[in-house]
Kinemage of the C-alpha trace (Angstrom):
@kinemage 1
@onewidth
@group {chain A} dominant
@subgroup {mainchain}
@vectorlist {calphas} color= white
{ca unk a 1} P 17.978 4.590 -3.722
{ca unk a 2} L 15.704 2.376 -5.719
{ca unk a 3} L 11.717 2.171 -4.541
{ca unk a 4} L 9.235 -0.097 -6.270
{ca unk a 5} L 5.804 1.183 -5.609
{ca unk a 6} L 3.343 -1.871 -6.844
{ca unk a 7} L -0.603 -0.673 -7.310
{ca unk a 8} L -2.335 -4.265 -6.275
{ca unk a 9} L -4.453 -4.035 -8.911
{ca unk a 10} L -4.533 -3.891 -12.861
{ca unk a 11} L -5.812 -0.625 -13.717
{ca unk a 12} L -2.432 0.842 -15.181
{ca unk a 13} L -3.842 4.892 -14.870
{ca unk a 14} L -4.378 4.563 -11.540
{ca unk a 15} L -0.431 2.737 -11.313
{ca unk a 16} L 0.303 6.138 -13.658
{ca unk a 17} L -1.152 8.552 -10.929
{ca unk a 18} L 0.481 6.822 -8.233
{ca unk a 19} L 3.618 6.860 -9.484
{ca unk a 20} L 3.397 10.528 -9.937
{ca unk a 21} L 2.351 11.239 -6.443
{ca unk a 22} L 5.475 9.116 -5.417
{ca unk a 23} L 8.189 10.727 -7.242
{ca unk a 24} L 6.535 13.866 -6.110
{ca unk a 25} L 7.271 12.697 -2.294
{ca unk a 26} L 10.635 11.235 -3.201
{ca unk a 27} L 14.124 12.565 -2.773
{ca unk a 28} L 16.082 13.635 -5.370
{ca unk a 29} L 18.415 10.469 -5.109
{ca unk a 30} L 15.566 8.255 -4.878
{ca unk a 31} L 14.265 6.674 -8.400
{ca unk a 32} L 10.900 5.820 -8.336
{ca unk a 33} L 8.971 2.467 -10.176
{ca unk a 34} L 5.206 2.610 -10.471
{ca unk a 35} L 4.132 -1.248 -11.403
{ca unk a 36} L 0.832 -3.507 -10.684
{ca unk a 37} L 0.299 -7.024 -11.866
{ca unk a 38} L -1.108 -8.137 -15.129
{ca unk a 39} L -3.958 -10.566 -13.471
{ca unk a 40} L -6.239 -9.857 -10.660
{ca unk a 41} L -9.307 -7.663 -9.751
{ca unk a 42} L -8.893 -4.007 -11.869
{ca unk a 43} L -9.789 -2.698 -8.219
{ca unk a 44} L -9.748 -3.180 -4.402
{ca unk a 45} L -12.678 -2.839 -2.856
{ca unk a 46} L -13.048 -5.964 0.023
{ca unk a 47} L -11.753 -8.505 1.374
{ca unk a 48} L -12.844 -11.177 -1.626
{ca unk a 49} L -10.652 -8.539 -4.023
{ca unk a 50} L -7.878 -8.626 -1.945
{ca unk a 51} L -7.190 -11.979 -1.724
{ca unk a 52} L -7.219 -12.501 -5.610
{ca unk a 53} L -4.944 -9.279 -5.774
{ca unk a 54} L -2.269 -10.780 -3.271
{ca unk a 55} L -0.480 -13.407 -5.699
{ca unk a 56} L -0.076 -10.929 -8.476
{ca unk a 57} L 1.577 -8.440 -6.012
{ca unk a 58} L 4.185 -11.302 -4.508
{ca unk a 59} L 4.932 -12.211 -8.093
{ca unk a 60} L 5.638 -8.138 -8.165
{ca unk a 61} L 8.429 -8.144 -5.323
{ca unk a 62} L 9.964 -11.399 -6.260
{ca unk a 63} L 10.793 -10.262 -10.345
{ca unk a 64} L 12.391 -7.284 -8.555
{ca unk a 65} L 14.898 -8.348 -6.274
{ca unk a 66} L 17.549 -5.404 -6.328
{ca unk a 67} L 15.303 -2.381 -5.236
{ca unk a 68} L 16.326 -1.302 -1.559
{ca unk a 69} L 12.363 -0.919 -0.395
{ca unk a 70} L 8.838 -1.516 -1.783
{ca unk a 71} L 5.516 0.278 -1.175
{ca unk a 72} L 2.304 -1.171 -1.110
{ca unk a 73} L -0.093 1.654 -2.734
{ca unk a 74} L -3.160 -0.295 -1.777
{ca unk a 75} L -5.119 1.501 1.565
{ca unk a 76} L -5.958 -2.229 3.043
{ca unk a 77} L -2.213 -2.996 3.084
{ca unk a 78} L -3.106 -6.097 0.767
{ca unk a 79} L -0.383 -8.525 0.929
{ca unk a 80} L 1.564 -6.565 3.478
{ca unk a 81} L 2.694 -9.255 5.748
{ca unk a 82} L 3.598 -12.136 2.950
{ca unk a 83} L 5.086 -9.513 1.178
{ca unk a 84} L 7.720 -8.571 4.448
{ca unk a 85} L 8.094 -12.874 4.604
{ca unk a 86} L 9.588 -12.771 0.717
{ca unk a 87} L 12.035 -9.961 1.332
{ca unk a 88} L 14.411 -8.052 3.953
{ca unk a 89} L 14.218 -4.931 2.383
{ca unk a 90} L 11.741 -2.894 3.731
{ca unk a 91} L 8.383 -3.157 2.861
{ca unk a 92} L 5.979 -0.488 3.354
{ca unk a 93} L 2.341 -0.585 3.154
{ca unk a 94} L 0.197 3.570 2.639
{ca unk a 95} L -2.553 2.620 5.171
{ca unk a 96} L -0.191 2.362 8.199
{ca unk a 97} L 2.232 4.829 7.059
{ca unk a 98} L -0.713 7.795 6.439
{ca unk a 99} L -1.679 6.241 10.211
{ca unk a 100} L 1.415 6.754 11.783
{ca unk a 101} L 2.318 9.966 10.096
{ca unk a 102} L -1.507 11.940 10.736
{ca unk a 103} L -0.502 10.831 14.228
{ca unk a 104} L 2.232 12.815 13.982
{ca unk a 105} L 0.346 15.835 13.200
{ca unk a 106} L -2.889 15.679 15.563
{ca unk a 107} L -4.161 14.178 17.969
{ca unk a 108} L -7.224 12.844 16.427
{ca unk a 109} L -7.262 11.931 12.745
{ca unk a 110} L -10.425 10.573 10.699
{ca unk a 111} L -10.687 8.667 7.476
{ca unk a 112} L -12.092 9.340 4.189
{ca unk a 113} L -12.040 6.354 2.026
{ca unk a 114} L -14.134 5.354 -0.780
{ca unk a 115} L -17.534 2.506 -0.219
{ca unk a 116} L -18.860 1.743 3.083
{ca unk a 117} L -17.422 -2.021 2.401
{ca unk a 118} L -13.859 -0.741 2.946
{ca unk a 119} L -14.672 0.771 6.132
{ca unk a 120} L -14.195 -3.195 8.795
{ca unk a 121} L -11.133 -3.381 7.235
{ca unk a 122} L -9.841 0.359 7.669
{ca unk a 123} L -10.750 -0.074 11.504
{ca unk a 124} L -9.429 -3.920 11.325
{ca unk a 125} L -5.732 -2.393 10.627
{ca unk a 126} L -6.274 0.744 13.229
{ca unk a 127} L -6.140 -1.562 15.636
{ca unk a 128} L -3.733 -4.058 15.082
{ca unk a 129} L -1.357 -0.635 14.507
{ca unk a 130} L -2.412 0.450 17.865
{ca unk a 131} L -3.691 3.144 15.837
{ca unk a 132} L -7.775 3.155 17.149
{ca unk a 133} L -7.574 5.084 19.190
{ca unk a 134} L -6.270 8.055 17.521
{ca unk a 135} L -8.652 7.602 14.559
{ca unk a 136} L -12.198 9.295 15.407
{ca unk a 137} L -14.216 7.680 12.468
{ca unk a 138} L -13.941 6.096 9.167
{ca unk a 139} L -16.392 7.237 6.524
{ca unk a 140} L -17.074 6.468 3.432
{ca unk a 141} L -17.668 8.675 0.597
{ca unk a 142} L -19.496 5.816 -1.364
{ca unk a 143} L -17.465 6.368 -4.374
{ca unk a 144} L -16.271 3.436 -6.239
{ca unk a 145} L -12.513 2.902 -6.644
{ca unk a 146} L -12.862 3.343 -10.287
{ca unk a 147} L -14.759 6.635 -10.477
{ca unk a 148} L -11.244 8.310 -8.928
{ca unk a 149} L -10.298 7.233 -12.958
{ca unk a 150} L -12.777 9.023 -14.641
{ca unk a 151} L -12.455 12.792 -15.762
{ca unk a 152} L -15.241 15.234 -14.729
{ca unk a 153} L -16.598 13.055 -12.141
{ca unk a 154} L -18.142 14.335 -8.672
{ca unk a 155} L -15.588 12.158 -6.349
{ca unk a 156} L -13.485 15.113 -5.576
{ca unk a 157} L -16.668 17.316 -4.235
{ca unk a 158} L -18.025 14.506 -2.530
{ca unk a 159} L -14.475 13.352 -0.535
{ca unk a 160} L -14.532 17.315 0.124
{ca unk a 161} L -18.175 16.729 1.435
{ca unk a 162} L -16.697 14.136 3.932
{ca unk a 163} L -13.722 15.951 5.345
{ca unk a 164} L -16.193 18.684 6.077
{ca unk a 165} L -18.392 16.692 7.989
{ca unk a 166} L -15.374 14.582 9.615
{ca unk a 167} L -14.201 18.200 11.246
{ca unk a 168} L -17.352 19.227 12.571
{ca unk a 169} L -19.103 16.053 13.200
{ca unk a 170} L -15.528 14.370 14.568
{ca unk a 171} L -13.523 17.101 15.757
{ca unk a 172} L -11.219 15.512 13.037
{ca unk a 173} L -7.801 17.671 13.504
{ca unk a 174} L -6.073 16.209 10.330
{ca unk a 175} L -7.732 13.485 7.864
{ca unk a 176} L -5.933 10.607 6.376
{ca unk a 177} L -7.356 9.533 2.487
{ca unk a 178} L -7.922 6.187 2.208
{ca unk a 179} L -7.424 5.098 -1.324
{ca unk a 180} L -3.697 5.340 -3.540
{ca unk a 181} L -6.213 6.908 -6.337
{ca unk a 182} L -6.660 9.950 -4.492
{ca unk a 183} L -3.684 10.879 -4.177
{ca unk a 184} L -3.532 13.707 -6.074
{ca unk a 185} L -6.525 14.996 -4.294
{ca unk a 186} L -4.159 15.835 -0.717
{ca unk a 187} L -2.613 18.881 -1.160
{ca unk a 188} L -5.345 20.874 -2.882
{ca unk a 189} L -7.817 19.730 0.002
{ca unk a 190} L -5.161 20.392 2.405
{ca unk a 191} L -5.762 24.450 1.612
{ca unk a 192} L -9.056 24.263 0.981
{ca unk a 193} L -10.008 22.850 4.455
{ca unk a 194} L -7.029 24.273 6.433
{ca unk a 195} L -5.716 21.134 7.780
{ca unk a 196} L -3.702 18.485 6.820
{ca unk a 197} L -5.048 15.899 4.067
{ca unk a 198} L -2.468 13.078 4.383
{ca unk a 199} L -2.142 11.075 1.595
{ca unk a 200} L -0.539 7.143 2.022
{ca unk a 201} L 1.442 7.109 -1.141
{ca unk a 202} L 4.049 10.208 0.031
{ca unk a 203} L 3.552 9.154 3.447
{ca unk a 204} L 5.202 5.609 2.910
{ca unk a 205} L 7.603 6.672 0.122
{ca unk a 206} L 9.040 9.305 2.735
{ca unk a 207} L 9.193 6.137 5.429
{ca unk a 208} L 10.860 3.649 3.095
{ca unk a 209} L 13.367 6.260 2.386
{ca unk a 210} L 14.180 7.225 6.151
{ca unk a 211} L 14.160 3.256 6.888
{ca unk a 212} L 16.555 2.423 4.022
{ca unk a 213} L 18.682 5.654 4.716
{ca unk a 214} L 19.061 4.018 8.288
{ca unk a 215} L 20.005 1.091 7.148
{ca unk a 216} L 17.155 -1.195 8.857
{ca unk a 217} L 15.978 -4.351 7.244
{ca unk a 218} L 12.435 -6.571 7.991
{ca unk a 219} L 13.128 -8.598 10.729
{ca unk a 220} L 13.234 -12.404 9.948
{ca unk a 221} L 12.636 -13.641 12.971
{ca unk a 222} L 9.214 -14.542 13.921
{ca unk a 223} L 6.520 -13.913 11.868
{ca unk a 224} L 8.320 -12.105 9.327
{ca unk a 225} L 10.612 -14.877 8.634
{ca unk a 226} L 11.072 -16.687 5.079
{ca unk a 227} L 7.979 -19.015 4.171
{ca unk a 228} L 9.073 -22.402 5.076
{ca unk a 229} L 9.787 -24.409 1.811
{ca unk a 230} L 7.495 -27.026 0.520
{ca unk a 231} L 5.224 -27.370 -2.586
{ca unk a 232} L 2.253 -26.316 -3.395
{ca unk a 233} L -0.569 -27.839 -5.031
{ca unk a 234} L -2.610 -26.965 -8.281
{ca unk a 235} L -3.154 -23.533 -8.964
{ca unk a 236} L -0.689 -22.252 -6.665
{ca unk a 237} L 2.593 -24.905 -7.492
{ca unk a 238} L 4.631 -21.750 -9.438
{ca unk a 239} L 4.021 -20.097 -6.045
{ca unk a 240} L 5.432 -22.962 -3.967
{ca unk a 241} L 8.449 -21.124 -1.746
{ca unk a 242} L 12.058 -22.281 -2.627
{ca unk a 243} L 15.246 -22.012 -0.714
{ca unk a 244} L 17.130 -19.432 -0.306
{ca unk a 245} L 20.788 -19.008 -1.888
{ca unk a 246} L 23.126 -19.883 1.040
{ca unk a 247} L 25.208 -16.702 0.487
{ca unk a 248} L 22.373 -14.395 0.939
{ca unk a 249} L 20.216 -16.500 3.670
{ca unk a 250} L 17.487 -16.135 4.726
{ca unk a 251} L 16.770 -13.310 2.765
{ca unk a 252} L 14.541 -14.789 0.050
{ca unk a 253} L 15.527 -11.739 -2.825
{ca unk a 254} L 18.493 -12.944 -4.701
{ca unk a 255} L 17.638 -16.043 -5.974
{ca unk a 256} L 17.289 -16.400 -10.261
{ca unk a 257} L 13.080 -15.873 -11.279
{ca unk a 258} L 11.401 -19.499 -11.801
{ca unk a 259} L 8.522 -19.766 -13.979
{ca unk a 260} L 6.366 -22.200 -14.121
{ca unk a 261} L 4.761 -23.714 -17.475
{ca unk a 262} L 1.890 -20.600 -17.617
{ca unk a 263} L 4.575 -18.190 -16.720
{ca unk a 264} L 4.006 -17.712 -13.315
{ca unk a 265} L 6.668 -16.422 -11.206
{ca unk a 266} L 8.084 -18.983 -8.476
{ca unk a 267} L 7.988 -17.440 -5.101
């Protein structure tokens, strides 16, 4: 089994840890690909981020047609519904599977993730997951996405600072960590507070292997289906959606890569 894990953004050591944390999660069978995009924001952190970060990851899934499931190892799920209308294989974003699976383990989870600006769009997804009301608070440890990065800084004591507060102030009975670059943090705070520290990136590699194993594609009807082809203007042309190959309608994944004149990917 083949998984491409794509980091939205362009900071490769953060693509490096997550990639570890994955193959950590993964089966032995399963073969693990850490990527992220060459252009876009080097981090996540809002909604004006996201939406520059979302062309880079399509461009992503489309040059990789053969893997049997993709993860999305950003914690806003950027991209996650275009990116289920461009292929049939499974796509799985770490926000909603570290949702699903703390709500597996308790029944009330909270959220550590990193600035106060992340925090509408954390509580956005809980609810359109049906999730909200599992989730007793979303904090912020006010560290910026690319302090995770940096050796010898305090972002590990201060996330541990907010899962302590998050069990006493929210009766929090597991906690979910709301950014792929602390994934390496789970297991270690895990034992130190004595509950568990669910981290997105295992969470969704473990649920893209159990949906592949099970042989379950995205659904292309409704709102999942294949973007309707027409062009697009300017900018966005080499992104303009093509049709399918008959054989392999309407899944979108088998066609050959177009590139437009700047060497943008076709989608």
């Amino acid at each position: 089994m083949r998984i491409l894990v794509i980091n939205p953004n362009t900071t490769a050591s953060m693509t490096q840890k997550i990639g570890v944390a994955a193959q950590a999660a993964a089966a032995s069978g399963t073969a693990i690909q850490a990527i992220n995009p060459t252009y876009g924001p080097p981090s996540i952190e809002g909604y004006y981020d996201e939406v520059f970060s979302i062309p880079g990851l399509l461009a992503q899934i489309h040059a990789a047609p053969d893997v049997d499931a993709y993860v999305i190892a950003c914690f806003d799920d950027t991209g996650l519904d275009a990116a289920r209308c461009l292929t049939a294989a499974p796509v799985i974003g770490i926000g909603e599977a570290a949702f699903h699976i703390a709500s597996l383990l308790a029944g009330r989870f909270s959220v550590v993730t990193t600035l106060s600006r992340s925090v509408s769009a954390i509580e956005h997804n809980l609810t359109k997951y049906g999730l909200a009301g599992r989730c007793a608070r979303v904090r912020a440890s006010e560290i910026p996405v690319l302090d995770l990065e940096i050796p010898g800084s305090d972002a590990r004591q201060r996330i541990s600072a907010e899962i302590a507060k998050a069990v006493v102030e929210d009766r929090a009975e597991a906690i979910v960590l709301g950014c792929a670059g602390m994934a390496d943090l789970a297991a270690e705070l895990s034992r130190e507070h004595s509950l568990p520290v669910v981290d997105g990136v295992g969470a969704a590699v473990k649920l893209a292997e159990g949906l592949v194993s099970l042989g379950h594609k995205t659904s292309k009807r409704g709102g999942y289906a294949a973007p309707r082809v027409k062009p697009y203007d300017g900018l966005f042309a080499a992104f303009a959606p093509e049709a399918p190959q008959p054989q392999h309608a309407p899944d979108m994944t088998s066609r050959p890569l177009a590139t437009s004149p700047a060497g943008k990917h076709a989608i």
